[in-house]
N, C-alpha and C positions, 0 to 999 in steps of 0.2 A: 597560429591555428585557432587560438581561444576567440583572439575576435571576429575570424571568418564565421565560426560556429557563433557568435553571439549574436554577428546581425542575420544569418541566417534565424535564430532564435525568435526573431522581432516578427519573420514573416509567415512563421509557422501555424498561427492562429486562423481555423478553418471555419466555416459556415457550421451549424453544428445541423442536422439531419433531426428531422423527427423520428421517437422510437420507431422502429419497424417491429414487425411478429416475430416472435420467438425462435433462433437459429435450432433448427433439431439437430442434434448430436445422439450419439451412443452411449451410455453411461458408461464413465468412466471416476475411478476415484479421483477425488481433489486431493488429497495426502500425495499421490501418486504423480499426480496432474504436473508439477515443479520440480525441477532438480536442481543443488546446490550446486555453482561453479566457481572456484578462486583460482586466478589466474597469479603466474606466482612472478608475472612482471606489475603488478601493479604492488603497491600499497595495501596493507587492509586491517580492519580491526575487527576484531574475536565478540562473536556478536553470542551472549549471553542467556538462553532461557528461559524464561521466569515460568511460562504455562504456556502448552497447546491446548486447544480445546477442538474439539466436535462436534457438530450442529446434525438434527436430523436431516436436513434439507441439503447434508454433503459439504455445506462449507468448514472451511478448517482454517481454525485464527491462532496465533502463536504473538504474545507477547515475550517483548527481550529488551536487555541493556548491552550494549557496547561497553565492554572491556576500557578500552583506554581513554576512547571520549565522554561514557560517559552516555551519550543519548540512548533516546530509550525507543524503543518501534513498536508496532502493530502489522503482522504479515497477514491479510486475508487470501484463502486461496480457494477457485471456485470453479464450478461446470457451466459452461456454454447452453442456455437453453433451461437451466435447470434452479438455477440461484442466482442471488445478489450479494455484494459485499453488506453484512449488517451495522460496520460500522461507516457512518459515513459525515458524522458531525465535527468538524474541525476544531469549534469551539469547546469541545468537551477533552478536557486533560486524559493523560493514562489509566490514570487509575479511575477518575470516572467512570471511562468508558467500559473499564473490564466491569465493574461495578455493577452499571448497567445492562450488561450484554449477558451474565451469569447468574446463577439463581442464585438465594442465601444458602443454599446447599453445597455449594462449590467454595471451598478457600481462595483467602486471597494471599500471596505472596507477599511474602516480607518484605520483600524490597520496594514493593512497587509503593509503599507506604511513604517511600522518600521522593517519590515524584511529583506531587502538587510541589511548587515556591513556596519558599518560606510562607510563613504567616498565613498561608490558604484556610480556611475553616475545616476542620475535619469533619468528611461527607457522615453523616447519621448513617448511613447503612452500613458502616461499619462494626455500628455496636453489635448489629446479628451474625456478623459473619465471625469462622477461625481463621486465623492469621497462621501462616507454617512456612519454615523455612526453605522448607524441600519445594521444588518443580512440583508445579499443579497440573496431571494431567485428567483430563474428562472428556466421554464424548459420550453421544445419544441425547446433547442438549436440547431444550426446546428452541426453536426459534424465537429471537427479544421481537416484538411488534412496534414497541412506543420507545420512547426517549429518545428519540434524534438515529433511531436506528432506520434502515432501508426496509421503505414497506415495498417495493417491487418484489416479484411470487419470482417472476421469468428477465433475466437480463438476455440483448442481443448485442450482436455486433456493432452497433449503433449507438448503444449506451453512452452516454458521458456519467460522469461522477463526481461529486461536488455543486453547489449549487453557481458556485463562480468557478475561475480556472485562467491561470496564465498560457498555457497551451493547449491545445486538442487538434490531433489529427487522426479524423476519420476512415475509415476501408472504404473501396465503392460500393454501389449498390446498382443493382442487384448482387452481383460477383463480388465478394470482396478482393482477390487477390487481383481486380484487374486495377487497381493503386497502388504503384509503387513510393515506401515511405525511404528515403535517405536517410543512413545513421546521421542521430540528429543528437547535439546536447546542448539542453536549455541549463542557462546559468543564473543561480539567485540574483547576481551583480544587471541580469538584465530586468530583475523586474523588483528593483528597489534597494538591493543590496546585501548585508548580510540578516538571516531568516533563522527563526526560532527553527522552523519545521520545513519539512519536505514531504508531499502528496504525491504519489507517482500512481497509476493506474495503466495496465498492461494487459487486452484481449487478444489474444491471438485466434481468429477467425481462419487455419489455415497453415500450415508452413512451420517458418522456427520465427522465436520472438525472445528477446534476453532483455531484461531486466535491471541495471546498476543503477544505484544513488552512491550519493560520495558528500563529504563535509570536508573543509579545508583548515588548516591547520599547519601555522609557522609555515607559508609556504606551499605545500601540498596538498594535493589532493587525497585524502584517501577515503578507500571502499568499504563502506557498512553495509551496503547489499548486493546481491548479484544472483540473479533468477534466470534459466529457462524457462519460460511458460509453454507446457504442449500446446499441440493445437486442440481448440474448442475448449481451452480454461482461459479462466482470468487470472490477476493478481492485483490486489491494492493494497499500498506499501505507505505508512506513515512513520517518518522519523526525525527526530531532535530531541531538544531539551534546551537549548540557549543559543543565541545569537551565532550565527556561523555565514562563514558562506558558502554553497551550497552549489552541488549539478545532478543532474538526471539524465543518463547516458542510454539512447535507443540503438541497437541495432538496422541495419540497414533491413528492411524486408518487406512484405506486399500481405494484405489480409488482416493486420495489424488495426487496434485503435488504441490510441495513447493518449492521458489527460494527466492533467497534474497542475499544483500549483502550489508557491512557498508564500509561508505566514508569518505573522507574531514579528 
């Protein structure tokens, strides 16, 4: 089955669509927008905390570390029509990025302190911040504008995410639900091998749309995320911490757009 799905994986790579005008939707909350699923036939590891935050503009970002492996994530989760994922630079470590994305008014989490690689220079904006042990939580954030963050006001169904990307499959257009997408899972092993990180990106334009990454391990597979996205929210899901190998596991469904791509 792995290798059907791997050459499948090679052919998945779509024409990418120019943005189109902004999908109108109904507001709805993004907290709301995802619900957490474990399935209790797979594998999985206990995915860890550190801060949720809140944006005025509705987005909701939650930093965490995995329990057993050890990697660390970034969950954005957003409205159709309404916002953009703000973090979107692959180049930029964890803890930069929270860094970047949160005022000096916001703490930073103790732990996230051990995620630069050894020997990393310690980031200067440190010295303004408090460091605290406990879960950092805060919303009514301003939106970040610069450092590598997403200047897009309005994402649509059309979006991609990342500047590069090992796969993308687009909805149609006009309609989106008239493209049906196959459960589809792309494997690190097809685009290079084993991969510091995992990028997954998840619109649902429509319908139902589920969410999994996984990292492998002696053998296994197992699960470090696993999202519903309603319809008309997103989701962009970054995770690792060191060399692994890696899947990104879509559901079968139609109205969907999916992008992603493994690094480092």
């Amino acid at each position: 089955m792995a290798r059907v799905l791997s050459r499948r994986a090679l052919l998945a790579v779509l024409v990418v669509l120019p943005t189109m005008a902004a999908w109108n939707a109904a507001p709805a909350s993004a907290a709301g927008g995802s619900s957490s699923v474990v399935y209790d036939d797979e594998p999985v590891d206990r995915e860890i905390e550190l801060a949720r935050l809140g944006y005025q503009n509705g987005v909701r970002v939650v930093f965490s570390r995995d329990q057993e492996s050890g990697d660390w994530g970034i969950r954005q989760d957003g409205e159709m029509g309404r916002n953009a994922p703000l973090a979107y630079d692959d180049k930029q470590g964890i803890l930069k990025t929270y860094l970047t994305i949160t005022p000096r008014s916001v703490p930073v989490p103790r732990e996230l302190l051990s995620e630069p690689p050894a020997g990393t220079p310690t980031p200067p904006e440190l010295a303004y911040r408090t460091i605290v042990a406990s879960v950092v939580v805060a919303d009514d954030l301003a939106v970040p504008t610069s450092g590598g963050m997403a200047a897009a006001a309005v994402m649509t169904c059309w979006d991609l995410y990342w500047n590069s990307y090992n796969w993308a499959e687009l909805p149609g257009y006009p309609n989106p639900a008239s493209v049906w997408h196959p459960a589809r899972t792309y494997y690190s092993s097809d685009f290079g091998g084993m991969k510091m990180y995992s990028y997954s990106y998840l619109a649902n334009c429509g319908g139902y749309a589920r969410h999994r990454i996984y990292y492998k391990s002696f053998g296994d597979y197992y699960k470090h995320h696993d999202y519903e996205v309603a319809s008309y929210h997103w989701q962009a899901v970054k995770k690792g911490s060191v060399h692994r190998y890696r899947k990104v596991l879509y559901d079968g469904t139609s109205g969907d757009t999916r992008n992603g791509k493994y690094t480092g």
